[in-house]
C-alpha angles and dihedrals in degrees: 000000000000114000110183140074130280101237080048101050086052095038115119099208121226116270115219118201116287114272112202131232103216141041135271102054129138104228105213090133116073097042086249117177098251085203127071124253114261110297091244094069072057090048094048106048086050086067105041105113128203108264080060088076096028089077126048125270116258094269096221097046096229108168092050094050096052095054083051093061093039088059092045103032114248144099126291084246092059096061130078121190129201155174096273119328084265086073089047088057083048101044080043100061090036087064108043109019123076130201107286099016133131131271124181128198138153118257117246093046148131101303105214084073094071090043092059100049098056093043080060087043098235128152112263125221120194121196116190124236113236113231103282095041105261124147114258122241085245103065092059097053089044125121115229145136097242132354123215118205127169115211113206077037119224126258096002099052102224123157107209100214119234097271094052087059083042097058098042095052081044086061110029123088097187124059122299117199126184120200105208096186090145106024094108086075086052124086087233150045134188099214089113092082096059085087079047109063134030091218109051122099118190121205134199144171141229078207103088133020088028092046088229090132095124088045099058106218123156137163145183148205121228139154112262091265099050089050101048086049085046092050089055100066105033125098119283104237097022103157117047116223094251098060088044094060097043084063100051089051093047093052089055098063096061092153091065097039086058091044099058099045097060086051090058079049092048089055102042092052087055099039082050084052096047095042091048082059100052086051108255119132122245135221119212105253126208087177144076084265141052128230111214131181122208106218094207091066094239089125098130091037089054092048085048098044088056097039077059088061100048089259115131130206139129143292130189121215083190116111089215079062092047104157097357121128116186116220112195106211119260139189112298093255088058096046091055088046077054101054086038095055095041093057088058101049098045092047084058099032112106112233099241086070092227110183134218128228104268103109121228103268091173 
Protein backbone atom coordinates (compact mmCIF):
# COMPACT_ATOMS: atom_id res chain seq x y z
CA UNK A 1 0.00 0.00 0.00
CA UNK A 2 0.88 3.37 -0.72
CA UNK A 3 1.18 5.58 2.37
CA UNK A 4 1.89 8.91 1.38
CA UNK A 5 0.32 11.61 -0.04
CA UNK A 6 -0.39 12.26 -3.39
CA UNK A 7 1.37 15.63 -3.87
CA UNK A 8 4.17 13.67 -2.13
CA UNK A 9 4.24 10.56 -4.23
CA UNK A 10 4.49 12.84 -7.11
CA UNK A 11 6.56 15.11 -5.56
CA UNK A 12 10.33 15.63 -7.41
CA UNK A 13 12.57 16.70 -4.00
CA UNK A 14 14.89 19.52 -4.08
CA UNK A 15 18.46 18.75 -5.12
CA UNK A 16 20.98 20.55 -3.31
CA UNK A 17 24.96 20.99 -5.15
CA UNK A 18 26.99 18.06 -5.20
CA UNK A 19 29.01 17.61 -2.24
CA UNK A 20 31.69 15.61 -2.79
CA UNK A 21 32.98 12.43 -0.89
CA UNK A 22 36.60 12.78 -1.09
CA UNK A 23 39.44 15.56 -0.80
CA UNK A 24 40.97 17.68 -3.00
CA UNK A 25 37.83 19.58 -4.69
CA UNK A 26 37.50 23.00 -5.47
CA UNK A 27 33.89 23.99 -3.99
CA UNK A 28 32.43 26.89 -6.61
CA UNK A 29 29.15 25.12 -6.71
CA UNK A 30 27.01 25.42 -3.58
CA UNK A 31 27.78 30.03 -2.80
CA UNK A 32 29.68 28.93 0.18
CA UNK A 33 31.28 31.44 2.11
CA UNK A 34 35.76 30.38 0.95
CA UNK A 35 36.68 32.22 4.36
CA UNK A 36 36.04 31.02 7.84
CA UNK A 37 33.56 32.38 9.99
CA UNK A 38 35.11 35.26 12.85
CA UNK A 39 37.66 33.50 15.33
CA UNK A 40 35.50 34.17 18.15
CA UNK A 41 32.69 31.59 16.96
CA UNK A 42 36.31 29.45 17.35
CA UNK A 43 36.87 31.00 20.75
CA UNK A 44 33.47 30.25 21.90
CA UNK A 45 32.92 26.91 21.08
CA UNK A 46 36.52 26.18 22.88
CA UNK A 47 34.73 27.19 26.20
CA UNK A 48 31.09 25.48 26.00
CA UNK A 49 31.07 22.98 28.62
CA UNK A 50 28.95 19.92 28.90
CA UNK A 51 25.99 20.77 31.09
CA UNK A 52 25.43 23.53 28.05
CA UNK A 53 24.07 20.49 25.76
CA UNK A 54 22.87 18.48 28.50
CA UNK A 55 19.48 21.03 28.79
CA UNK A 56 17.49 22.07 26.20
CA UNK A 57 18.11 25.48 23.96
CA UNK A 58 15.75 28.72 24.87
CA UNK A 59 13.06 27.82 22.41
CA UNK A 60 12.51 31.12 21.24
CA UNK A 61 15.81 31.97 20.82
CA UNK A 62 15.61 35.05 22.57
CA UNK A 63 19.07 36.28 23.16
CA UNK A 64 19.98 35.82 19.62
CA UNK A 65 17.17 37.54 18.39
CA UNK A 66 17.64 40.55 20.40
CA UNK A 67 21.25 41.18 19.24
CA UNK A 68 19.73 40.79 15.79
CA UNK A 69 17.36 43.83 16.27
CA UNK A 70 19.90 45.79 18.00
CA UNK A 71 22.33 45.44 14.55
CA UNK A 72 19.35 46.26 12.24
CA UNK A 73 17.63 48.20 14.00
CA UNK A 74 14.14 46.69 15.19
CA UNK A 75 12.40 45.10 17.95
CA UNK A 76 13.07 41.41 19.34
CA UNK A 77 9.39 40.70 17.97
CA UNK A 78 10.23 41.52 14.92
CA UNK A 79 12.71 38.98 14.50
CA UNK A 80 12.32 35.11 13.74
CA UNK A 81 15.13 32.86 13.93
CA UNK A 82 15.57 29.26 12.26
CA UNK A 83 17.37 26.29 11.37
CA UNK A 84 18.82 27.61 8.21
CA UNK A 85 16.69 30.33 6.09
CA UNK A 86 15.42 27.18 4.08
CA UNK A 87 13.19 26.31 7.37
CA UNK A 88 11.93 30.21 7.48
CA UNK A 89 10.50 29.73 3.58
CA UNK A 90 8.95 26.49 5.03
CA UNK A 91 7.39 27.88 8.70
CA UNK A 92 6.33 30.87 6.29
CA UNK A 93 4.04 28.97 3.85
CA UNK A 94 2.69 26.61 6.95
CA UNK A 95 1.41 29.36 8.28
CA UNK A 96 -0.29 31.36 5.41
CA UNK A 97 -0.97 28.96 2.34
CA UNK A 98 -3.78 26.45 2.28
CA UNK A 99 -4.22 23.26 0.13
CA UNK A 100 -5.00 24.28 -3.10
CA UNK A 101 -3.98 27.88 -2.81
CA UNK A 102 -2.04 29.90 -4.76
CA UNK A 103 1.63 30.51 -4.71
CA UNK A 104 3.38 32.88 -6.97
CA UNK A 105 7.16 33.02 -7.78
CA UNK A 106 9.29 34.12 -10.54
CA UNK A 107 10.94 31.19 -13.07
CA UNK A 108 14.29 30.78 -13.00
CA UNK A 109 14.40 30.84 -8.95
CA UNK A 110 15.37 29.52 -6.34
CA UNK A 111 13.92 25.91 -6.70
CA UNK A 112 13.07 24.86 -3.22
CA UNK A 113 10.20 27.34 -3.62
CA UNK A 114 8.59 25.50 -5.72
CA UNK A 115 9.38 22.08 -3.39
CA UNK A 116 7.82 23.44 -0.67
CA UNK A 117 4.76 24.53 -2.22
CA UNK A 118 3.78 21.52 -3.50
CA UNK A 119 4.79 19.54 -0.09
CA UNK A 120 2.07 22.11 1.34
CA UNK A 121 -0.02 21.29 -1.79
CA UNK A 122 -0.48 24.81 -3.08
CA UNK A 123 -1.00 25.98 -6.76
CA UNK A 124 1.97 27.07 -8.25
CA UNK A 125 2.26 29.69 -10.21
CA UNK A 126 5.19 30.14 -12.20
CA UNK A 127 6.12 34.02 -14.02
CA UNK A 128 8.82 34.01 -16.42
CA UNK A 129 11.55 36.01 -16.18
CA UNK A 130 12.06 38.05 -19.15
CA UNK A 131 15.87 37.81 -20.65
CA UNK A 132 17.70 39.91 -18.48
CA UNK A 133 16.00 38.76 -15.42
CA UNK A 134 13.46 41.28 -14.72
CA UNK A 135 10.07 40.55 -13.12
CA UNK A 136 7.49 40.47 -15.31
CA UNK A 137 4.40 43.01 -15.04
CA UNK A 138 2.34 39.92 -14.32
CA UNK A 139 3.72 38.70 -11.05
CA UNK A 140 2.81 42.11 -9.25
CA UNK A 141 -0.88 42.23 -10.23
CA UNK A 142 -1.14 38.53 -9.36
CA UNK A 143 -3.28 37.22 -7.00
CA UNK A 144 -1.81 35.07 -4.77
CA UNK A 145 -1.56 34.10 -1.11
CA UNK A 146 1.67 34.71 -0.77
CA UNK A 147 4.44 35.75 -3.39
CA UNK A 148 8.60 34.40 -3.12
CA UNK A 149 10.97 36.27 -4.52
CA UNK A 150 14.95 35.85 -4.04
CA UNK A 151 16.82 38.96 -4.26
CA UNK A 152 19.75 38.52 -5.14
CA UNK A 153 17.98 36.10 -7.06
CA UNK A 154 19.39 32.50 -7.36
CA UNK A 155 20.97 31.30 -9.90
CA UNK A 156 20.91 34.60 -12.02
CA UNK A 157 22.25 36.88 -9.55
CA UNK A 158 20.10 39.72 -9.90
CA UNK A 159 19.58 42.27 -7.15
CA UNK A 160 15.79 43.81 -7.61
CA UNK A 161 16.38 47.39 -6.47
CA UNK A 162 13.96 48.98 -3.43
CA UNK A 163 11.36 50.27 -5.55
CA UNK A 164 10.89 47.12 -7.30
CA UNK A 165 10.02 45.43 -3.56
CA UNK A 166 8.08 48.65 -3.09
CA UNK A 167 5.87 48.26 -5.96
CA UNK A 168 5.10 44.36 -5.55
CA UNK A 169 4.04 44.62 -1.86
CA UNK A 170 1.96 48.01 -3.34
CA UNK A 171 0.38 45.96 -5.21
CA UNK A 172 0.17 42.59 -3.53
CA UNK A 173 -2.88 41.53 -0.89
CA UNK A 174 -1.35 38.13 0.21
CA UNK A 175 2.06 37.78 1.85
CA UNK A 176 5.12 38.83 0.15
CA UNK A 177 8.06 37.55 1.33
CA UNK A 178 11.61 38.49 0.09
CA UNK A 179 14.53 36.11 0.76
CA UNK A 180 17.73 38.44 0.95
CA UNK A 181 20.58 35.21 1.26
CA UNK A 182 22.85 37.07 -0.64
CA UNK A 183 21.96 40.36 -0.25
CA UNK A 184 25.04 41.20 2.04
CA UNK A 185 27.34 41.05 -1.57
CA UNK A 186 24.48 43.75 -3.15
CA UNK A 187 24.65 47.58 -2.74
CA UNK A 188 20.82 47.36 -1.31
CA UNK A 189 18.36 45.81 0.79
CA UNK A 190 14.80 46.17 1.16
CA UNK A 191 14.51 45.51 4.85
CA UNK A 192 13.48 49.05 5.33
CA UNK A 193 9.65 48.20 4.27
CA UNK A 194 9.15 46.08 6.53
CA UNK A 195 8.12 49.10 8.71
CA UNK A 196 6.29 49.78 5.70
CA UNK A 197 3.85 47.04 5.15
CA UNK A 198 1.97 44.78 7.41
CA UNK A 199 2.45 41.82 4.92
CA UNK A 200 6.21 41.55 4.00
CA UNK A 201 8.44 39.08 5.63
CA UNK A 202 12.56 39.41 4.95
CA UNK A 203 14.56 36.77 5.19
CA UNK A 204 18.10 36.35 5.61
CA UNK A 205 20.89 33.74 6.31
CA UNK A 206 24.28 33.13 8.79
CA UNK A 207 25.19 30.88 5.55
CA UNK A 208 26.77 33.12 3.48
CA UNK A 209 28.38 36.21 4.06
CA UNK A 210 29.22 34.89 7.91
CA UNK A 211 30.38 31.43 6.59
CA UNK A 212 28.12 29.82 9.29
CA UNK A 213 26.57 27.28 6.52
CA UNK A 214 27.41 24.25 8.37
CA UNK A 215 26.11 25.88 11.36
CA UNK A 216 21.92 26.69 9.96
CA UNK A 217 21.16 29.42 11.09
CA UNK A 218 18.48 31.61 9.54
CA UNK A 219 16.64 34.25 10.46
CA UNK A 220 13.70 36.78 9.33
CA UNK A 221 12.04 40.33 9.72
CA UNK A 222 8.32 40.69 10.23
CA UNK A 223 6.00 43.01 11.67
CA UNK A 224 4.97 42.00 15.19
CA UNK A 225 1.63 40.10 13.76
CA UNK A 226 3.31 37.97 10.97
CA UNK A 227 6.05 36.74 13.69
CA UNK A 228 3.83 35.77 16.56
CA UNK A 229 1.70 33.73 13.91
CA UNK A 230 4.97 32.51 12.67
CA UNK A 231 6.10 31.51 16.29
CA UNK A 232 3.20 29.57 16.59
CA UNK A 233 3.91 27.04 14.10
CA UNK A 234 7.76 26.60 14.18
CA UNK A 235 9.67 23.71 16.15
CA UNK A 236 10.04 23.99 19.54
CA UNK A 237 13.51 23.85 20.01
CA UNK A 238 14.47 24.91 16.46
CA UNK A 239 17.62 26.17 16.85
CA UNK A 240 20.07 24.11 18.90
CA UNK A 241 22.28 26.09 21.38
CA UNK A 242 25.36 25.62 19.40
CA UNK A 243 24.21 27.27 16.32
CA UNK A 244 22.71 30.12 18.57
CA UNK A 245 25.79 30.98 20.00
CA UNK A 246 28.04 30.80 16.51
CA UNK A 247 25.91 33.50 15.43
CA UNK A 248 26.23 35.82 18.39
CA UNK A 249 29.74 35.53 18.14
CA UNK A 250 29.71 36.06 14.84
CA UNK A 251 27.59 39.28 15.16
CA UNK A 252 30.11 40.65 17.50
CA UNK A 253 32.84 40.77 15.26
CA UNK A 254 31.16 43.30 12.64
CA UNK A 255 34.78 44.63 11.44
CA UNK A 256 35.74 40.92 9.91
CA UNK A 257 32.23 40.07 8.44
CA UNK A 258 32.63 43.34 6.33
CA UNK A 259 35.85 42.51 5.59
CA UNK A 260 35.30 39.66 4.18
CA UNK A 261 32.80 40.50 2.32
CA UNK A 262 34.52 43.07 0.42
CA UNK A 263 37.01 40.63 -0.16
CA UNK A 264 34.02 38.00 -1.98
CA UNK A 265 33.22 41.62 -4.03
CA UNK A 266 36.70 42.10 -4.74
CA UNK A 267 36.78 38.82 -6.26
CA UNK A 268 33.73 38.76 -8.07
CA UNK A 269 34.53 42.07 -9.79
CA UNK A 270 37.97 40.35 -10.99
CA UNK A 271 36.56 36.65 -11.79
CA UNK A 272 33.48 39.00 -14.10
CA UNK A 273 36.74 40.77 -15.83
CA UNK A 274 38.64 37.48 -16.58
CA UNK A 275 35.43 35.48 -17.86
CA UNK A 276 34.36 38.54 -20.19
CA UNK A 277 37.83 37.89 -21.68
CA UNK A 278 37.55 34.46 -22.35
CA UNK A 279 34.53 35.26 -24.02
CA UNK A 280 31.71 34.20 -21.84
CA UNK A 281 28.88 36.62 -21.20
CA UNK A 282 28.17 38.02 -17.68
CA UNK A 283 25.42 38.63 -15.90
CA UNK A 284 25.45 41.52 -13.49
CA UNK A 285 25.65 39.73 -9.64
CA UNK A 286 24.38 41.14 -6.53
CA UNK A 287 25.55 37.69 -4.74
CA UNK A 288 28.39 35.87 -3.52
CA UNK A 289 28.30 34.04 -7.31
CA UNK A 290 28.19 34.92 -11.11
CA UNK A 291 26.01 33.69 -13.56
CA UNK A 292 27.86 33.37 -17.06
CA UNK A 293 26.63 32.19 -20.49
CA UNK A 294 29.12 30.49 -23.21
CA UNK A 295 28.13 31.69 -26.32
CA UNK A 296 29.36 28.82 -28.08
CA UNK A 297 26.88 26.65 -26.41
CA UNK A 298 29.67 24.24 -24.72
CA UNK A 299 28.04 24.99 -21.14
CA UNK A 300 27.69 21.23 -19.85
CA UNK A 301 30.98 20.27 -21.51
CA UNK A 302 32.60 22.99 -19.72
CA UNK A 303 30.87 21.84 -16.15
CA UNK A 304 32.18 18.00 -17.19
CA UNK A 305 35.62 18.91 -18.36
CA UNK A 306 36.22 20.53 -14.99
CA UNK A 307 34.37 17.83 -12.83
CA UNK A 308 36.95 15.93 -14.52
CA UNK A 309 39.62 18.25 -12.69
CA UNK A 310 38.31 18.12 -9.22
CA UNK A 311 36.61 21.92 -9.80
CA UNK A 312 33.30 22.22 -8.88
CA UNK A 313 30.85 24.41 -10.04
CA UNK A 314 26.97 24.29 -11.51
CA UNK A 315 24.91 23.16 -14.43
CA UNK A 316 21.37 23.83 -15.24
CA UNK A 317 19.22 21.20 -16.96
CA UNK A 318 16.75 24.11 -17.30
CA UNK A 319 16.15 25.49 -21.09
CA UNK A 320 15.73 29.16 -19.60
CA UNK A 321 19.61 28.29 -18.48
CA UNK A 322 20.46 27.10 -21.75
CA UNK A 323 24.20 27.47 -21.90
CA UNK A 324 24.66 29.13 -18.33
CA UNK A 325 27.25 27.67 -15.68
CA UNK A 326 27.20 29.44 -11.95
CA UNK A 327 30.64 30.00 -10.28
CA UNK A 328 30.35 30.76 -6.67
CA UNK A 329 33.24 33.03 -5.86
CA UNK A 330 36.65 31.46 -4.03
CA UNK A 331 39.48 32.53 -2.60
CA UNK A 332 41.60 34.36 -4.96
CA UNK A 333 44.14 31.33 -5.35
CA UNK A 334 40.90 28.99 -6.59
CA UNK A 335 39.61 31.33 -8.78
CA UNK A 336 43.01 31.57 -10.68
CA UNK A 337 43.19 27.26 -10.67
CA UNK A 338 39.88 27.98 -12.18
CA UNK A 339 40.85 30.30 -15.04
CA UNK A 340 43.64 28.27 -15.43
CA UNK A 341 41.87 25.45 -15.78
CA UNK A 342 39.18 27.00 -17.95
CA UNK A 343 41.85 28.26 -20.68
CA UNK A 344 42.83 25.04 -21.03
CA UNK A 345 39.57 23.38 -21.48
CA UNK A 346 38.00 25.97 -24.04
CA UNK A 347 41.29 26.00 -26.29
CA UNK A 348 40.60 21.88 -26.64
CA UNK A 349 35.88 21.92 -26.46
CA UNK A 350 34.45 21.33 -29.62
CA UNK A 351 32.00 23.97 -30.58
CA UNK A 352 29.36 22.14 -30.85
CA UNK A 353 29.50 21.84 -27.37
CA UNK A 354 29.00 18.09 -27.55
CA UNK A 355 28.79 16.65 -24.12
CA UNK A 356 30.13 13.28 -22.43
CA UNK A 357 28.13 10.77 -20.17
CA UNK A 358 28.76 12.05 -16.66
CA UNK A 359 25.29 13.54 -15.63
CA UNK A 360 25.01 16.92 -14.11
CA UNK A 361 25.18 16.11 -9.87
CA UNK A 362 25.32 19.49 -9.19
Amino acid sequence: MDWARENIRKLEPYVPGFQPKEDGFIKLNTNENPYPPSPRVKQMLGRIKGDLLRLYPDPHSDRLRQKIAEIYGFRRDNVIVGNGSDEILSIALRCFVGEGERIAFPHPSYSLFSVLGQIQGGEMASYELDDDFRLPPAFFSAGARIKLLASPNSPTGTLYPMEVIDRLAEESEGIVLVDEAYVDFAEESCLPLVRKYPHLIVVRTFSKSFGLAGARIGYAFAPEEIIQIMMKVKDSYNLNRLGALAAEAALEDWDYFRANVDKIKGERKFLEKELQSLGFYVYPSGANFLLVRDPEGRAREIYEKLLGRKILIRYFDDVRLKDCLRISIGTHEQIKQLLRALREILNGCSPSGTAGERKNEA
